[in-house]
NULUMTI-348771 format. One record per residue (C-alpha): residue in one letter; x, y, z. Coordinates in steps of 0.5 Angstrom, whole numbers, plus 500, padded with zeros to 3 digits. Last residue first. Layout:
BEGIN
aXYZ...
***
This chain:
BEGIN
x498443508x496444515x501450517x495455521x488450522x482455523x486461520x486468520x495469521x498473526x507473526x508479530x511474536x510468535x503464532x498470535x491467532x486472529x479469528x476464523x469465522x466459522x461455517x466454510x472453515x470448519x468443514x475442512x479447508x486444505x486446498x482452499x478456494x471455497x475457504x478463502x473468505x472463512x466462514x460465510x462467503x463473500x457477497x459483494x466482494x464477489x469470490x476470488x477466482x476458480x482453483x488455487x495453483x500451488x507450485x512446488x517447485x525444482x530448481x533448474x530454471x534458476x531465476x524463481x519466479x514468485x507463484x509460490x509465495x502466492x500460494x503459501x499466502x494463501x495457505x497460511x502459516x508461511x514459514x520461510x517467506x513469511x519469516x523473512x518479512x516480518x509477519x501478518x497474515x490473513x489480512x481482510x478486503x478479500x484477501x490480504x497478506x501483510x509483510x514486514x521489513x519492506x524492500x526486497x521481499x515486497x519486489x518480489x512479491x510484486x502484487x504491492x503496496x508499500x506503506x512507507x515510513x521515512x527517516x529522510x536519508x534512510x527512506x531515501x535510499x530504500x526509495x532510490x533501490x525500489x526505483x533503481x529495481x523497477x527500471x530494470x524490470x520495466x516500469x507500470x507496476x512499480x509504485x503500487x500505491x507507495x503511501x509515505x509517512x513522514x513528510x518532507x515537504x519535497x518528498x511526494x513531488x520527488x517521487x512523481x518526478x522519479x516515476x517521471x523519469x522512469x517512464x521515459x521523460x518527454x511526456x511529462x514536460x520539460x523545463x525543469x529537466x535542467x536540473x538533470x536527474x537522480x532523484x536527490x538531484x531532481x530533490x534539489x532543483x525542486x527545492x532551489x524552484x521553491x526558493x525562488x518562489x519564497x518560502x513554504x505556502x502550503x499549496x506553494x510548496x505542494x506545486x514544487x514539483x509539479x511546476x518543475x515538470x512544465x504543466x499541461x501534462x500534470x502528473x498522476x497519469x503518467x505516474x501510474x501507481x500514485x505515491x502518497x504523502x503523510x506529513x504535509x497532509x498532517x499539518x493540514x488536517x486542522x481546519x477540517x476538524x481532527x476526529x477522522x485523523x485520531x491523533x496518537x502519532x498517526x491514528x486510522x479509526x474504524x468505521x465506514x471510512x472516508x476516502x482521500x482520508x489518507x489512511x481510506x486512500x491506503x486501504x482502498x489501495x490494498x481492498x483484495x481486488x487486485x491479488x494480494x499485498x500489503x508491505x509495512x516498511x520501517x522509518x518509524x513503525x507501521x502499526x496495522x489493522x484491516x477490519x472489511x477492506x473493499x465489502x461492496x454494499x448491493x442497493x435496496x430495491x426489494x429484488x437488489x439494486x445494482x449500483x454498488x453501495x461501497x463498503x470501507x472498515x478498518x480495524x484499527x490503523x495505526x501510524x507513526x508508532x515509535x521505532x526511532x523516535x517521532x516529532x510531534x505534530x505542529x499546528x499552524
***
């Protein structure tokens, strides 16, 4: 079996440049062609080792497009997606494999992401004998392993997914993710469907395994705060583009962008007492089918001038990793 090589603290383990994934929508057009769904439209990013990378927007805006598209769970219509230096697109069939153990994903609803038909042990060591790791009793020592690593009962082996509460098989659907040790994880809104108490043991259980394993997670997300807790920079999505790229306390005190300004307004706060300046944006994200020439945000933009409805907003480098898509970056 072909090996990767190992990565060193801060190198590079993933890189994506310039993505691009359109769908060919149902409806035809009058000369019968058919309309093309623009879901991620030039999306790149380096996500350094053992760091987290958050993506976050509004539904719709192409996150876990994106996300599938680095997984290869979809193909993309351009753009290279590279992990330590290897172009995944360009690797032939036969060998994927080493990479598929080293990249995992973590689907949103875990419920629906497991097996009900299959005993909870099972599912867990299902990639172990996918990949043909070691002997049968010891998958079932592995599996028991990660369920403590996950904070659960050995005994849970032999139980089935629904009777575990929602945060146990979130902690399931974890602990089948890491049981071949993977370097990279995809969180495709991990969270979304827990309560709030049971949100913050799952991020603190990954911020946990993160410094135990090593990992590189991708974490997306709508929960800004949830996204601030856990990721150490943040990308903006709208309408299948990043606007803003930044760590994560620089966004959060100098967002250069009105879109980001606007979501990070829109983060409750726990005091009731303290005073905000909420940015309500008008009308709904535009069709992905037909986003508007310029700049994509300017029909919603409290600060666009004219500029911004004819001319394509380019990449500008602010401050060191601190990029944002804006004619006029800061102008509130």
């Amino acid at each position: 079996m072909e090996s990767t090589p190992q990565a060193s603290p801060n190198e590079a383990v993933l890189e994506a440049r310039e993505l691009v994934r359109h769908f060919r929508g149902k409806r035809r057009s009058l000369l019968g062609q058919r309309t093309i769904i623009r879901a991620v439209d030039g999306v790149s990013f380096v996500l350094h080792q053992g760091e987290t990378l958050g993506l976050v927007g509004e539904s719709g805006c192409g996150k876990s497009t994106v996300g599938k598209v680095i997984l290869n769970i979809l193909q993309p219509t351009s753009g290279r997606v590279f992990y330590r230096g290897r172009d995944i697109a360009a690797l032939k069939a036969g060998r994927t494999s080493p990479l598929r153990r080293e990249m995992q994903m973590i689907f949103q609803d875990p419920l629906g992401a497991l097996d009900p038909r299959m005993r909870i042990g099972d599912q867990i060591c299902e990639p172990l004998a996918i990949f043909r790791v070691g002997t049968e009793k010891d998958r079932a020592q592995a599996a028991c392993e990660m369920l403590d690593m996950m904070g659960l009962k050995a005994h849970m082996v032999t139980r089935y997914p629904h009777e575990l509460s929602g945060g146990q098989q979130q902690r399931v659907v974890i602990a089948r993710a890491l049981i071949l040790r993977p370097k990279v994880v995809i969180c495709d809104e991990p969270i979304s469907a827990l309560d709030v108490s049971i949100k913050a043991q799952v991020i603190n259980l990954l911020s946990k395994l993160q410094d135990v394993l090593g990992l590189a997670y991708l974490f997306i997300s709508h929960d800004l705060s949830a996204v601030r807790h856990i990721c150490d920079r943040i990308a903006v999505m709208y309408l299948g583009q990043v606007v803003e790229m930044a760590a994560r306390e620089d966004l959060f005190s100098t967002p250069l962008h009105p879109y980001s300004r606007a979501l990070i307004s829109a983060v409750p706060v726990p005091d009731p007492s303290a005073r905000r300046n909420r940015i309500i944006l008008k009308g709904e994200p535009p069709s992905p089918i037909d986003p508007p020439r310029g700049c994509r945000f300017h029909t919603r933009c409290p600060s666009a001038r004219a500029k911004c409805a004819d001319v394509e907003p380019l990449v500008q480098t602010v401050e060191h990793g601190h990029t944002v898509t804006c004619h006029f970056p800061g102008d509130a």
